[in-house]
C-alpha positions as CSV (number, residue, x, y, z in Angstrom):
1,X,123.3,117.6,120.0
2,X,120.2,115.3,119.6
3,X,119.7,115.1,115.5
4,X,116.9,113.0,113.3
5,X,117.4,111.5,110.1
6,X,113.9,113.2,108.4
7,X,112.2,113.4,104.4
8,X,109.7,115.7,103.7
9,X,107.8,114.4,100.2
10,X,105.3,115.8,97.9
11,X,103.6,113.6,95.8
12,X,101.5,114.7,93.2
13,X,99.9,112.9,90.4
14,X,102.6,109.8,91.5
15,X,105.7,112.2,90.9
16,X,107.3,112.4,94.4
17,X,109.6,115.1,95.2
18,X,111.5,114.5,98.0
19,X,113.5,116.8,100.3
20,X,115.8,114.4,102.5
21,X,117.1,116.3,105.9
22,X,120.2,114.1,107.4
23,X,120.9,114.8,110.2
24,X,118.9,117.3,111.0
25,X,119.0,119.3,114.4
26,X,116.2,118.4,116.9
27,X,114.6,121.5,117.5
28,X,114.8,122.0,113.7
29,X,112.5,118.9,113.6
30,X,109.7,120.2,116.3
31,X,109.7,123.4,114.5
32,X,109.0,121.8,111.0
33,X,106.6,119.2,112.5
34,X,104.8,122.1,114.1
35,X,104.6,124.2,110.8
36,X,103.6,121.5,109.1
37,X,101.2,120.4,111.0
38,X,99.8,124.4,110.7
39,X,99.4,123.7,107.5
40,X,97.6,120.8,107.3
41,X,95.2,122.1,109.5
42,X,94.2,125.1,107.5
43,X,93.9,122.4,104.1
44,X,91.8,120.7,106.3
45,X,90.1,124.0,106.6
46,X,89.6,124.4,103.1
47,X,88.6,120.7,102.6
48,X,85.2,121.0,104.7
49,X,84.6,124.3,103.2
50,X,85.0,122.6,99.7
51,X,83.4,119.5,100.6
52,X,79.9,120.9,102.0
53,X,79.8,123.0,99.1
54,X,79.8,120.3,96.9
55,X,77.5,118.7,99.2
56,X,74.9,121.7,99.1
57,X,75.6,122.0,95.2
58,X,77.6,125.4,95.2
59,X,78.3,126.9,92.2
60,X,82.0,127.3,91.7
61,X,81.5,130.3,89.2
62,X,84.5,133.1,89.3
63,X,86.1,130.9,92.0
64,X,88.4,127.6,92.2
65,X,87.0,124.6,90.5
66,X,85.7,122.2,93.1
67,X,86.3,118.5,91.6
68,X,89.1,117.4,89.6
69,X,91.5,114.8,88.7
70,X,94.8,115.5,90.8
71,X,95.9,113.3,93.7
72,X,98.2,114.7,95.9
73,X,100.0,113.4,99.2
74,X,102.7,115.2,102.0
75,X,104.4,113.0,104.4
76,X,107.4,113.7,106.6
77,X,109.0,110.7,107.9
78,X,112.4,110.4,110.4
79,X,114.5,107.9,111.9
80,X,115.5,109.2,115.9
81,X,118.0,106.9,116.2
82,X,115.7,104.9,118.5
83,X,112.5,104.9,116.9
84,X,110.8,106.4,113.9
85,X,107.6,108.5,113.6
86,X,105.6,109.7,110.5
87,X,102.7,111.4,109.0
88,X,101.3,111.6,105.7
89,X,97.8,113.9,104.3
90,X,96.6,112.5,101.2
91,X,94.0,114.4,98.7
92,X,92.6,112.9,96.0
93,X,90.5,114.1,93.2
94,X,91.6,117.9,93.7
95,X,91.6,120.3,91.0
96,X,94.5,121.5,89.6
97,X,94.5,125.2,91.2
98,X,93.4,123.4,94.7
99,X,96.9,121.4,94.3
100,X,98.9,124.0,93.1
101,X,97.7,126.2,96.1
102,X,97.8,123.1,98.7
103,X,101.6,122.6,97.5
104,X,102.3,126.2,98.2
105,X,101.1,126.2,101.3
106,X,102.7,123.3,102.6
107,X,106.1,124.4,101.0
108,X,106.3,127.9,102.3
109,X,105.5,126.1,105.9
110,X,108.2,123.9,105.2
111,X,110.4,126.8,103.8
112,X,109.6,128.9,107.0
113,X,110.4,126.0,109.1
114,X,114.0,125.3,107.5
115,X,115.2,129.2,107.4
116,X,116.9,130.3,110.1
117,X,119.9,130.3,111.9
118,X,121.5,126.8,110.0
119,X,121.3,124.5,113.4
């Protein structure tokens, strides 16, 4: 069976959290590089939405702050044995909430990715 040498890693105001995957089943990898990447899409969603608000001058009254002072970064990073890939999304000057909620979102993808059967 085909297996990667992977770390996923959250860093957030420069405190990394890492969640090393050794040997880690092939298909486990797709399946977490697809959530992932599900993920990332939707915060990239929620970016533009932020960013033409602040753009057009949107009040963020009753809702979550626009601007603030949290940097944030996800990679995922493996070895195949004959290569290596890896991504990383980086976020800076997020508010707190905006973190707090992008972290949860890209750890219940990982979370969904990594339940299963234990291949």
């Amino acid at each position: 069976m085909k297996t990667v040498n992977a770390t996923f890693t959250v860093t957030r105001e420069g405190i990394t959290t890492a969640y090393p995957l050794p040997k880690l089943a092939y298909a486990r990898y797709v399946t977490l590089q697809i959530a992932l990447i599900g993920a990332l899409v939707q915060l990239t969603g929620f970016g533009t939405r932020r960013a033409a608000q602040l753009v057009e001058d949107v009040p963020a009254t009753g809702r979550m702050p626009l601007r603030g002072t949290n940097d944030l970064t996800f990679s995922l990073v493996a070895d195949h044995g004959a290569g290596a890939s890896s991504f990383s999304a980086s976020y800076a000057g997020i508010s707190s909430m905006g973190a707090d909620r992008s972290t949860a979102l890209m750890m219940q993808a990982y979370n969904g990715a990594m339940a299963g059967d234990g291949d």
